[in-house]
C-alpha positions in Angstrom: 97.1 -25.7 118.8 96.9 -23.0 121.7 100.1 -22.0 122.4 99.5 -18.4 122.1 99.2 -16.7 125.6 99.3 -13.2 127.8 100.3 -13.0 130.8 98.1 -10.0 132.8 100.4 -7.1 133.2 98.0 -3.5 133.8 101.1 -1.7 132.7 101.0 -3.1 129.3 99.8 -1.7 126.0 99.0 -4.4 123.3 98.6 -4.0 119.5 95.6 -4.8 117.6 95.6 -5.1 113.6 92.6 -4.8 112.4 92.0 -6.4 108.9 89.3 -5.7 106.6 88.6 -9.2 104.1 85.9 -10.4 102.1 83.9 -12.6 104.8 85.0 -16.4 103.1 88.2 -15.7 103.8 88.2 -14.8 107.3 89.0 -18.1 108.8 92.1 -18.1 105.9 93.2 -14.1 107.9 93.1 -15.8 111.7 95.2 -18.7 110.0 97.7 -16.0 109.1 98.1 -13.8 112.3 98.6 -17.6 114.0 101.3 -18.0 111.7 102.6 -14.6 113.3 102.3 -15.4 116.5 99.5 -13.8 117.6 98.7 -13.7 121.4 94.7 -13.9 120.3 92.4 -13.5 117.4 88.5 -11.9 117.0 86.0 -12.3 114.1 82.8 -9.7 113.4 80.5 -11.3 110.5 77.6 -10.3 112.4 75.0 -9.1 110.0 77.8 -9.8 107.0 76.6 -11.7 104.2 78.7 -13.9 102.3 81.2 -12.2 99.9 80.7 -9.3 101.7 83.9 -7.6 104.2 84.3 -9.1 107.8 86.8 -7.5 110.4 89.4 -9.5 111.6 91.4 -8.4 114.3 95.2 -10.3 115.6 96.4 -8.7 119.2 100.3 -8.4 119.4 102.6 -7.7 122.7 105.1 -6.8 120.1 104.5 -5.6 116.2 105.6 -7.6 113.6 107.4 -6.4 110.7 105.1 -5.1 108.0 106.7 -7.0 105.3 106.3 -10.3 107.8 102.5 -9.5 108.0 102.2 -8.9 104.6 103.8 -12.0 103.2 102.4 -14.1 105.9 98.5 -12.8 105.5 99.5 -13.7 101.4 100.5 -17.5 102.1 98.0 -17.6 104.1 94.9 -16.7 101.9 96.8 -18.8 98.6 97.0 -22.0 101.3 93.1 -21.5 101.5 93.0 -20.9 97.8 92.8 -17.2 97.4 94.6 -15.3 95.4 95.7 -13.6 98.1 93.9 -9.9 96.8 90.9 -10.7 99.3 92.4 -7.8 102.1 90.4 -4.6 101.9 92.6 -2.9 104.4 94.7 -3.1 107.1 94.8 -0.7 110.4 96.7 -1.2 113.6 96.0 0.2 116.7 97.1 0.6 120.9 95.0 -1.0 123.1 95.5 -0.8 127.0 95.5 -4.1 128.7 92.5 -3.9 130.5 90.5 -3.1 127.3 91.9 -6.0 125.6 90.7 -8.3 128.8 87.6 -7.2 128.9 86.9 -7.7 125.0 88.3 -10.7 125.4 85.7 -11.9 128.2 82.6 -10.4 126.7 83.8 -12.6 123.6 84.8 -16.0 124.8 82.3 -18.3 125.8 82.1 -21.8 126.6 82.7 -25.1 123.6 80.9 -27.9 123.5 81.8 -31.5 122.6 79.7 -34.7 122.5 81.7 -35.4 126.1 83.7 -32.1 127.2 83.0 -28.4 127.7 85.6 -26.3 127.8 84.8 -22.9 129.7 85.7 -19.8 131.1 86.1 -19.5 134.3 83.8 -16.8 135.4 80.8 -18.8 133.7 80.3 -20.8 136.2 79.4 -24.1 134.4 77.9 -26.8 135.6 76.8 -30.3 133.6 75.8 -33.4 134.8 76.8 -35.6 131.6 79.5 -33.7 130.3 83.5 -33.2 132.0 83.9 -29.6 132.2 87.2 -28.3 131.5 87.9 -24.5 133.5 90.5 -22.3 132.1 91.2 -18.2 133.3 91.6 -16.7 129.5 93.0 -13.7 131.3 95.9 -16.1 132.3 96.0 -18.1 128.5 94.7 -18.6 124.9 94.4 -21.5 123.3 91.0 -21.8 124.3 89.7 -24.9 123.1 87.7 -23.2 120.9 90.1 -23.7 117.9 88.7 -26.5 115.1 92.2 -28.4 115.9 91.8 -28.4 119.6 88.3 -29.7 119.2 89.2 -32.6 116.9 91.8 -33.4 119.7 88.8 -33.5 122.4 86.4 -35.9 119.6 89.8 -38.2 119.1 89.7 -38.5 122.9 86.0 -39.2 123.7 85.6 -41.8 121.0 88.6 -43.9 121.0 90.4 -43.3 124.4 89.7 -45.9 127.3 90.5 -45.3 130.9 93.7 -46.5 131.7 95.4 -45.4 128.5 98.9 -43.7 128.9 98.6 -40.1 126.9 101.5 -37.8 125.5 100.2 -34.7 124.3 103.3 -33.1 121.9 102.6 -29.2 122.0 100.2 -29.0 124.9 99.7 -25.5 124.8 97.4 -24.0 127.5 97.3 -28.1 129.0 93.6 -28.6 127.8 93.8 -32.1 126.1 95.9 -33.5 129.0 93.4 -32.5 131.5 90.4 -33.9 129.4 92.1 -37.2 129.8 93.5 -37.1 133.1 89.4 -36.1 133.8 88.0 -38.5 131.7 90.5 -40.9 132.9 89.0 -41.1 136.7 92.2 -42.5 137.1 94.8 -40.4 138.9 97.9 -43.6 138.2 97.1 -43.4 135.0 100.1 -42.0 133.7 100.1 -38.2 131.7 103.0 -36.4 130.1 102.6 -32.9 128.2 105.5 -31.1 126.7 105.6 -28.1 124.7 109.0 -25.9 123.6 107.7 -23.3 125.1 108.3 -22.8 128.6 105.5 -20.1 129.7 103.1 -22.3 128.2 104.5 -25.1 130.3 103.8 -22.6 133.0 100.7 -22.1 132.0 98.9 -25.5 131.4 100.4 -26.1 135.0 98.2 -23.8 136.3 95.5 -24.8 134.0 95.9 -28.4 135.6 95.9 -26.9 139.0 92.8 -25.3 138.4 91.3 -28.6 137.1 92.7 -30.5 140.1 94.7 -32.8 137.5 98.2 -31.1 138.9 99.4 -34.6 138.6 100.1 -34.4 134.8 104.3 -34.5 134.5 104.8 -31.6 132.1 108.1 -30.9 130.7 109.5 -28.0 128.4 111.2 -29.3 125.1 109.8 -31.6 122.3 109.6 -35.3 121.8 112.9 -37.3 121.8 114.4 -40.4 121.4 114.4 -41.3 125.2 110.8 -40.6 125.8 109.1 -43.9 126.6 106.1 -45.4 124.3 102.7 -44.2 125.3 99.0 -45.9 124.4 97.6 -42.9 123.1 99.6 -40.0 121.6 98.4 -36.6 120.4 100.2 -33.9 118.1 98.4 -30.7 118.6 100.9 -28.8 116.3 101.2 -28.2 112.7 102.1 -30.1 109.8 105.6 -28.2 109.5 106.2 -29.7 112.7 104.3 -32.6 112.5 106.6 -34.2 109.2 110.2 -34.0 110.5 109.1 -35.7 113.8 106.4 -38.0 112.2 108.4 -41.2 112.2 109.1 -40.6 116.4 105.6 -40.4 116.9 105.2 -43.4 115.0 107.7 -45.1 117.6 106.4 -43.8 120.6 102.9 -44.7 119.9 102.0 -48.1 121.4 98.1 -48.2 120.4 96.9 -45.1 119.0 97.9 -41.2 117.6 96.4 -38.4 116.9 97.9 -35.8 114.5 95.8 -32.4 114.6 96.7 -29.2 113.5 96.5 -30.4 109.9 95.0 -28.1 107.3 93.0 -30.3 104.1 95.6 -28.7 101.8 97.9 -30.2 103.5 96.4 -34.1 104.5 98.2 -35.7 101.6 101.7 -34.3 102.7 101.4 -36.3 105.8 99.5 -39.6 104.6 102.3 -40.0 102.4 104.7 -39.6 105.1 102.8 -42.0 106.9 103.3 -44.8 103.7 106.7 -44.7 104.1 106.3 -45.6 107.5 104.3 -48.5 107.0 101.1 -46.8 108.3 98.7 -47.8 105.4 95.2 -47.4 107.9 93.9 -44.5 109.4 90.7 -42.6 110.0 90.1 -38.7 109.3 87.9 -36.2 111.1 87.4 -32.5 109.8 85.9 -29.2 111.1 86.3 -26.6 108.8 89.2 -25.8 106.9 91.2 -28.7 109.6 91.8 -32.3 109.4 92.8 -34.5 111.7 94.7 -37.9 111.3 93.9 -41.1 113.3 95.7 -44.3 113.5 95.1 -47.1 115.2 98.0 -49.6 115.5 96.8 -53.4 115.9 97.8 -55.0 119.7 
């Protein structure tokens, strides 16, 4: 997914809520401040044994409403099959900006995929056998550290072929579109990214810039109608999003999609939508709590 960002901006004061929760439902508590719109999330199990409380902490530029957080942090924990009771206690806090940045660095290192590492820029890294993908977390989250991004990056590495046109629908901070355009070697090959949000637009541009891949065409809005088909297609959004738009992507798909951002509760709700298309083969990946979907149309 990695839409959510922060711009640097010294003057700035952010919000923290800190969450208390019983440590199996952390991952269910990051899933909920998402859903709010958080501009970044952090997890402490260190030395927690299972059952016992995490902290779970969702940075804000803006606070939500308390009734929004409450409601939301409920759906979220009954989605993951909690009863929704599982929240110790909840504390927010100002942080200045350079605090946050700093947390944020000591925290964040690089991810690792059979073909791709995706790191921060200050590491430094190097790899002979693997593409490395740089991106400035003090410019952008979305990390590629996220379970749905990193199903995204296995889709790519073990079905894409160089050559392949690639939309990527919600390309966040740009990541997936620069694996390709990098695993690609192939700079005609051609790459469009949109996302309906225009400073993350902004920002995967300068994600690709850093890459060298400033060749990608992004665009700010959403699939449509007069977008031409592509070979490979990837929907790095949720399944809300995902359904109304399902049978477009169906369309626009000329060999192979990708839908990500998918949560196992939710798998059937889109396999079904998928029957009624016609779509009656697929493959399924999962990492954690996430699914993703993978057709492969025959040519």
């Amino acid at each position: 997914m990695g839409n959510s960002h922060l711009k640097v901006d010294d003057n700035k004061s952010w919000y923290a809520l800190e969450i208390n929760v019983i440590s199996d439902a952390f991952e269910a508590v990051e899933f909920g401040l998402n859903e709010l719109n958080s501009i970044g999330t952090e997890i402490s199990t260190l030395g927690k044994l299972q059952n016992q409380e995490s902290l779970v902490v969702g940075y804000f530029d803006e606070k939500p409403r308390d009734k929004d957080v409450e409601d939301t942090l409920k759906k979220a924990l009954k989605i993951y099959g909690f009863s929704g009771e599982e929240i110790a206690q909840t504390t927010w806090k100002e942080i200045e900006n350079q605090d946050w940045l700093a947390e944020w660095k000591k925290h964040w290192k690089p991810t690792e995929t059979d073909r791709f590492i995706v790191a921060p820029s200050w590491e430094n890294v190097k790899s002979d056998d693997k593409i490395v993908i740089e991106i400035e977390p003090g410019m952008a989250f979305g990390t590629g550290t996220h379970e749905t991004t990193k199903l995204c990056l296995r889709a790519i590495e073990n079905v894409y072929k160089r050559g392949m046109s690639f939309l990527d629908v919600g390309t966040g901070t740009g990541i997936l579109s620069i694996a390709v355009r990098k695993f690609s070697g192939n700079k005609k090959t051609k790459i469009f990214a949109c996302d309906i949000d225009s400073e993350a637009v902004n920002i995967a541009r300068e994600n690709a810039y850093r890459n060298q891949t400033e060749d990608i065409e992004f665009h700010v809005g959403s699939i449509n109608e007069e977008m031409g088909t592509f070979d490979f297609v990837c929907a790095n959004v949720t399944a809300d999003i995902i359904l109304p738009m399902l049978p477009l992507l169906v369309e626009k798909t000329k060999q192979v999609l990708v839908l990500s951002g998918v949560l196992i509760e939710q798998e059937n709700s889109i396999l079904d939508e998928l029957k009624k298309l016609g779509v009656s083969e697929y493959r399924t990946d999962f990492d954690g709590e996430w699914v993703s979907i993978l057709v492969q149309k025959q040519v």
